[in-house]
Backbone bond lengths (Angstrom), bond angles and torsions (degrees), N, CA, C in turn:
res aa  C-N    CA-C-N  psi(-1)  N-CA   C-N-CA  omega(-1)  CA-C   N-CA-C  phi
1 X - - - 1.453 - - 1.526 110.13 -
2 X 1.740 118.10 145.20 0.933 101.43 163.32 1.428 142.59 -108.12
3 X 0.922 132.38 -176.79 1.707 121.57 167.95 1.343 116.36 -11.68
4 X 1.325 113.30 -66.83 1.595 124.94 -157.98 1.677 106.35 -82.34
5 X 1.641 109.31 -10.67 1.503 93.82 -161.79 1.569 85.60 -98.62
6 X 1.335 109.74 -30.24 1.966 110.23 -170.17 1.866 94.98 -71.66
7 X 1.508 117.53 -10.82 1.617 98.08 172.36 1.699 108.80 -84.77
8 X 1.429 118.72 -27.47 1.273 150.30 175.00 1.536 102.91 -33.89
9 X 1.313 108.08 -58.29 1.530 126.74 -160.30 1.416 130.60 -55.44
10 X 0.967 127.40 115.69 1.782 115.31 -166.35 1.438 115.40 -64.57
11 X 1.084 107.85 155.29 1.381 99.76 141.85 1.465 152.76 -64.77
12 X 1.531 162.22 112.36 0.932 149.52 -124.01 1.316 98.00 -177.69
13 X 1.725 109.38 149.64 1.493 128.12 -142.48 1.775 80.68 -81.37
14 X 1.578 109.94 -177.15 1.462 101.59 162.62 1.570 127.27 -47.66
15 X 1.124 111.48 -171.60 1.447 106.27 157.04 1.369 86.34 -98.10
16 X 1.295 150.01 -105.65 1.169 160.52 -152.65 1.339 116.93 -73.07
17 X 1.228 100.56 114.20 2.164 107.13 -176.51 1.387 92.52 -112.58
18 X 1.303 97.52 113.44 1.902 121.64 178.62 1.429 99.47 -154.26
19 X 1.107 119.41 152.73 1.339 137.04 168.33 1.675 121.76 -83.00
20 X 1.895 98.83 -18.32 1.106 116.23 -172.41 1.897 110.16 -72.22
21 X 1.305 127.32 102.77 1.484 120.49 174.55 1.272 114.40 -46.70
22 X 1.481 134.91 -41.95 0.917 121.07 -168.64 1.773 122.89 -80.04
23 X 1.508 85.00 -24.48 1.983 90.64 177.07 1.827 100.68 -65.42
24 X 1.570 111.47 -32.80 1.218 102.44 -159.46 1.640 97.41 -77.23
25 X 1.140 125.57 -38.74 1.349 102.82 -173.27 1.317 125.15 -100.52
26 X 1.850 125.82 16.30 0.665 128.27 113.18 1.739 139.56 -37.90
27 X 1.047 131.59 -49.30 1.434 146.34 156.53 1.805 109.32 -33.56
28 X 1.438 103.49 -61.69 1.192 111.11 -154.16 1.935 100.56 -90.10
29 X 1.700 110.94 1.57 1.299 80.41 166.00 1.537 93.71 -126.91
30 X 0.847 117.80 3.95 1.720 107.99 162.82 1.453 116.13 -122.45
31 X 1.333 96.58 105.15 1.661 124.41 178.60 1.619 124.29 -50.29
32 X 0.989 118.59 -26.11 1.735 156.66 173.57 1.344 107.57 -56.87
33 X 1.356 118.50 -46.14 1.419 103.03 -171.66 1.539 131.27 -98.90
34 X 1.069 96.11 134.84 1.887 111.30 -159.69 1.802 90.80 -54.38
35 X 1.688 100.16 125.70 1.350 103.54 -176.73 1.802 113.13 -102.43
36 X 1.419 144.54 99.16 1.329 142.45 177.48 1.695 100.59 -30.17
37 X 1.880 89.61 120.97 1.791 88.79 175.66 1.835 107.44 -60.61
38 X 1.399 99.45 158.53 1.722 109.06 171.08 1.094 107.29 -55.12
39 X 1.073 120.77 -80.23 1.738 140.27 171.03 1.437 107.23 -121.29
40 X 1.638 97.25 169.32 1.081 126.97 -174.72 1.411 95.55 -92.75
41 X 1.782 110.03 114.54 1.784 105.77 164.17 1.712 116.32 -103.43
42 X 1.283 127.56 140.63 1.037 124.21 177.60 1.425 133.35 -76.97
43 X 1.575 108.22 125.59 1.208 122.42 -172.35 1.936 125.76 -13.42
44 X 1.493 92.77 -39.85 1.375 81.19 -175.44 1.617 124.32 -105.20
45 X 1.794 92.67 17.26 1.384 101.07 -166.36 1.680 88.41 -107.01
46 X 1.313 123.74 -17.80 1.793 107.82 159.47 1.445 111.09 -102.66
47 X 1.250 138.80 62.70 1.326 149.91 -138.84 1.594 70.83 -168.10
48 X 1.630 119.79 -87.15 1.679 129.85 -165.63 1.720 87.24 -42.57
49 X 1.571 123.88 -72.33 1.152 134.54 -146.51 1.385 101.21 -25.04
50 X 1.820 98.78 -59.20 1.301 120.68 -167.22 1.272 112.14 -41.63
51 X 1.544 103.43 -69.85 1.793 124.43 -178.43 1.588 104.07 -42.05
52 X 1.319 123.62 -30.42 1.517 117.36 174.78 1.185 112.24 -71.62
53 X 1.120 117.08 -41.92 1.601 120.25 -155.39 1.588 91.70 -86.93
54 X 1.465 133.94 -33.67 1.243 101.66 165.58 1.147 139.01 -80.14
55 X 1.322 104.06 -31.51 2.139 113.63 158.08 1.305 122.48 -29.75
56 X 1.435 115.65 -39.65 1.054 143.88 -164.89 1.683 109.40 -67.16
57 X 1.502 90.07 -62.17 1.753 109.88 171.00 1.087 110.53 -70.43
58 X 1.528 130.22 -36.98 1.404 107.96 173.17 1.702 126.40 -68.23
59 X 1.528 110.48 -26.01 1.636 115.43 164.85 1.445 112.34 -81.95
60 X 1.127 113.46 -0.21 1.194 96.66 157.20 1.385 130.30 -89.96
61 X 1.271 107.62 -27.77 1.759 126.73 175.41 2.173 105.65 -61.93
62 X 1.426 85.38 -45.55 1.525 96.22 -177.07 1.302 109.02 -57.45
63 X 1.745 124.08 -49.66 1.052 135.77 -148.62 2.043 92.94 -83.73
64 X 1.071 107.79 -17.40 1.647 120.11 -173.25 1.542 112.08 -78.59
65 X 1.481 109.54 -39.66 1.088 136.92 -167.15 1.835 101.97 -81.39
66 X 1.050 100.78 -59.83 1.905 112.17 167.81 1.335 102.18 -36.55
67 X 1.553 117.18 -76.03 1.566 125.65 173.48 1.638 114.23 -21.03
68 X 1.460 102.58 -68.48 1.679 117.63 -167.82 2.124 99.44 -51.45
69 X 1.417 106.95 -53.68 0.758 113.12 -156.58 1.578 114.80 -81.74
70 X 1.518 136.44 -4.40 1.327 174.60 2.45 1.606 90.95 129.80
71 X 1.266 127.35 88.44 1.722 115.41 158.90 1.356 117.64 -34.83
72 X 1.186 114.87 117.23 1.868 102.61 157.27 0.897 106.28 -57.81
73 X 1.331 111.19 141.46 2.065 117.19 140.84 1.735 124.65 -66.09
74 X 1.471 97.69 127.38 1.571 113.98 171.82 1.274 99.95 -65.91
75 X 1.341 110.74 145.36 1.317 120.41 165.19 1.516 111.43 -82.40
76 X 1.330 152.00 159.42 1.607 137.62 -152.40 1.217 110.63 121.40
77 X 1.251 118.53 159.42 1.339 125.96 148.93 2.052 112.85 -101.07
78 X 1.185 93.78 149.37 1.256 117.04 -163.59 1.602 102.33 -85.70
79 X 1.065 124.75 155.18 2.016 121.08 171.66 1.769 103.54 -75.30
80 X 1.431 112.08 -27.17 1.829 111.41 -172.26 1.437 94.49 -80.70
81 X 1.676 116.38 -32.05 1.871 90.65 -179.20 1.522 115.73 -66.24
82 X 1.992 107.07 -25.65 1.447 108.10 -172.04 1.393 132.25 -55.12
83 X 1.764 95.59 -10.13 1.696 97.63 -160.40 1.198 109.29 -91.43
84 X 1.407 125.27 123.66 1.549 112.99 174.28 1.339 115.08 -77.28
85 X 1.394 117.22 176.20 1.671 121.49 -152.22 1.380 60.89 -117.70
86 X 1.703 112.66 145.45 1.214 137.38 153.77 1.237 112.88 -100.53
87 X 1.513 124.62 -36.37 1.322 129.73 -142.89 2.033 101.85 -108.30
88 X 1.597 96.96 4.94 1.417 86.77 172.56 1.055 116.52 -99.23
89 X 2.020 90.75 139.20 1.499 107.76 165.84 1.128 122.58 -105.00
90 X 1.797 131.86 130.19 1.688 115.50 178.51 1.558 104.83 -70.88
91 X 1.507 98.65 175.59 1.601 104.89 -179.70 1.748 102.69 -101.32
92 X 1.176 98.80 21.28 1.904 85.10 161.40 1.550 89.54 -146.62
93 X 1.451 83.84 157.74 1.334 115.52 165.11 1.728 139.29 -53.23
94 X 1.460 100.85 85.74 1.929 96.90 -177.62 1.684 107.71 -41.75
95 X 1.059 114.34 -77.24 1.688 124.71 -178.23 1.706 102.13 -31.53
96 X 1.167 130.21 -55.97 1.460 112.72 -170.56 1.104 98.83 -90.53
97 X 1.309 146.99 20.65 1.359 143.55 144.35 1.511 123.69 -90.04
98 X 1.010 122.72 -35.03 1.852 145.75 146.44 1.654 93.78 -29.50
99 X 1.562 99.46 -95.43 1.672 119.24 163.28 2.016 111.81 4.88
100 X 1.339 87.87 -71.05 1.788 94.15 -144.29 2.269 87.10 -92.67
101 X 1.259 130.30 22.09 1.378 136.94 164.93 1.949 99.59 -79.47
102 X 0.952 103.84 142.46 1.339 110.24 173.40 1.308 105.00 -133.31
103 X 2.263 99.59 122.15 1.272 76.81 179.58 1.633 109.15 -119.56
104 X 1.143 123.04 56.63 1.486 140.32 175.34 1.203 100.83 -78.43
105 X 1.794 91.55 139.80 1.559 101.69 176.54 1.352 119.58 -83.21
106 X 1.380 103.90 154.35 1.465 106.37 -169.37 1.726 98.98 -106.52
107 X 1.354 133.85 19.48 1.114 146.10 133.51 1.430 101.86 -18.79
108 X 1.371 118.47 -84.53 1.314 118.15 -153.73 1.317 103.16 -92.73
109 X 1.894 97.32 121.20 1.457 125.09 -148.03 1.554 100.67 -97.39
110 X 1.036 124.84 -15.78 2.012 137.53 176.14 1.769 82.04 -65.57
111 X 1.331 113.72 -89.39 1.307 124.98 -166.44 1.419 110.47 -26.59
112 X 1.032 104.78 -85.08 1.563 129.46 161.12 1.793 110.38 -21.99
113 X 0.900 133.14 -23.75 1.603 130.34 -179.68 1.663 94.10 -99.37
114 X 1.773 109.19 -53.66 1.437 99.61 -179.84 1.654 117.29 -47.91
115 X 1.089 89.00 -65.18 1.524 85.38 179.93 1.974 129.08 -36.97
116 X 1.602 104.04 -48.60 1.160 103.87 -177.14 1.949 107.18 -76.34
117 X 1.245 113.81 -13.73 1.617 121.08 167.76 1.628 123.69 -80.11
118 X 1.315 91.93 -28.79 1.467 96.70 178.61 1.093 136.71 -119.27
119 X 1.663 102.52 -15.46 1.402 129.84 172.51 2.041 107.89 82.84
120 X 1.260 121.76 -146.66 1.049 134.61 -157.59 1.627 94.15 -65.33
121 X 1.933 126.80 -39.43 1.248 133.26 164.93 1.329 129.97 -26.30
122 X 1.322 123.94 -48.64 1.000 131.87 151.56 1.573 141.80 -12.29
123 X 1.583 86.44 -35.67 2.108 96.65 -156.82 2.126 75.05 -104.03
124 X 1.006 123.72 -40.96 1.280 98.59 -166.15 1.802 118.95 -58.26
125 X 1.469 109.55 178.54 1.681 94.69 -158.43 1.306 90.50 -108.18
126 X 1.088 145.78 54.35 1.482 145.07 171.38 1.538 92.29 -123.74
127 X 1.316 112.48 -33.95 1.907 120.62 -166.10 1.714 116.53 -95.05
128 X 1.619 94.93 -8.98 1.367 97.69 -179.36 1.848 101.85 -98.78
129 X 0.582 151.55 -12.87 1.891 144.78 132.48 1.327 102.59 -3.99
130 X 1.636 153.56 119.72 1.007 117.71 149.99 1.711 115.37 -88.48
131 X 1.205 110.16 39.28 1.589 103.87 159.46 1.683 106.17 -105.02
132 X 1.413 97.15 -10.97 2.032 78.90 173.99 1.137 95.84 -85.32
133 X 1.369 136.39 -42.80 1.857 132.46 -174.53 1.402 96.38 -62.18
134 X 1.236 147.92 -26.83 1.478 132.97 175.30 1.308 95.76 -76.52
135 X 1.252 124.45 -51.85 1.761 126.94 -174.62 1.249 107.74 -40.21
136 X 1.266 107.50 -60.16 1.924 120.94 -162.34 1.470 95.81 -59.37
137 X 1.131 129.47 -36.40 1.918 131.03 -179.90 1.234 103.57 -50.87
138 X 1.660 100.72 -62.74 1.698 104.50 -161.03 1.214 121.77 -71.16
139 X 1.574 115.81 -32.43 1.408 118.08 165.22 2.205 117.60 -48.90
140 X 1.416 94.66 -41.08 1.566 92.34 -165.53 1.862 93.29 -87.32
141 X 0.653 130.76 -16.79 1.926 124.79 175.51 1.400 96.14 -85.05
142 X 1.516 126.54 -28.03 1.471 113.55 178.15 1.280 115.19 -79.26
143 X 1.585 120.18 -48.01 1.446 123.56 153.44 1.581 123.95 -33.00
144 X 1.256 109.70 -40.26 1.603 96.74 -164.13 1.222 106.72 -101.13
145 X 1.756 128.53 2.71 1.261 144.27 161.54 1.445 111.94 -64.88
């Protein structure tokens, strides 16, 4: 055999499935001897096998052929990447995205706790007292007592 036909070659189960070592390597170095099929497969299920395995080879030839035939890409820039889009618009809004950035420091760690405890409540000026934020505690632990 040569090079190209032993790359050619399928894969395929043993010839002989025995547990026995000696049948097997008997088998495998003398080529000669008539091996009992495993099972019996049905006619039309290596009929399909077949039909696969050549479908198979023919997309593969196709798929080889695509490749070969395949423009490279130039390395470059192109004149259609050069053009800038004037006329695009995104679908959200820059300004209410600008808008809703906060750029307060998170330095100040009082603020910064109210806020994440109380949420937006916090910033109003009835909530910044901390005797109503002590109030608002004692009322709801007294309630739920």
């Amino acid at each position: 055999l040569t090079s190209s036909e032993k790359i050619d070659k399928k894969f395929g189960f043993p010839r002989w499935r025995s547990n026995d070592a000696l049948t097997a390597s008997l088998t495998a170095s003398n080529g000669n001897v008539p091996i009992p099929p495993d099972s019996t497969i049905p006619e039309h299920r290596l009929l399909k096998r077949q039909q696969a395995e050549q479908t198979a080879a023919q997309q593969i030839k196709v798929l080889r052929l695509e490749k070969d035939l395949a423009k490279k890409l130039q390395k470059g820039k192109s004149l259609d990447s050069l053009i800038i889009q004037l006329d695009y618009q995104p679908w959200y809004d820059e300004n209410q995205i600008r808008q809703a950035i906060s750029r307060e420091s998170i330095a100040d760690f009082d603020a910064t706790r109210k806020r994440f405890e109380y949420g937006q409540q916090a910033y109003l000026p009835e909530m910044t007292s901390p005797s109503t934020v002590s109030g608002r505690h004692s009322k709801s632990i007294t309630q739920s007592i």
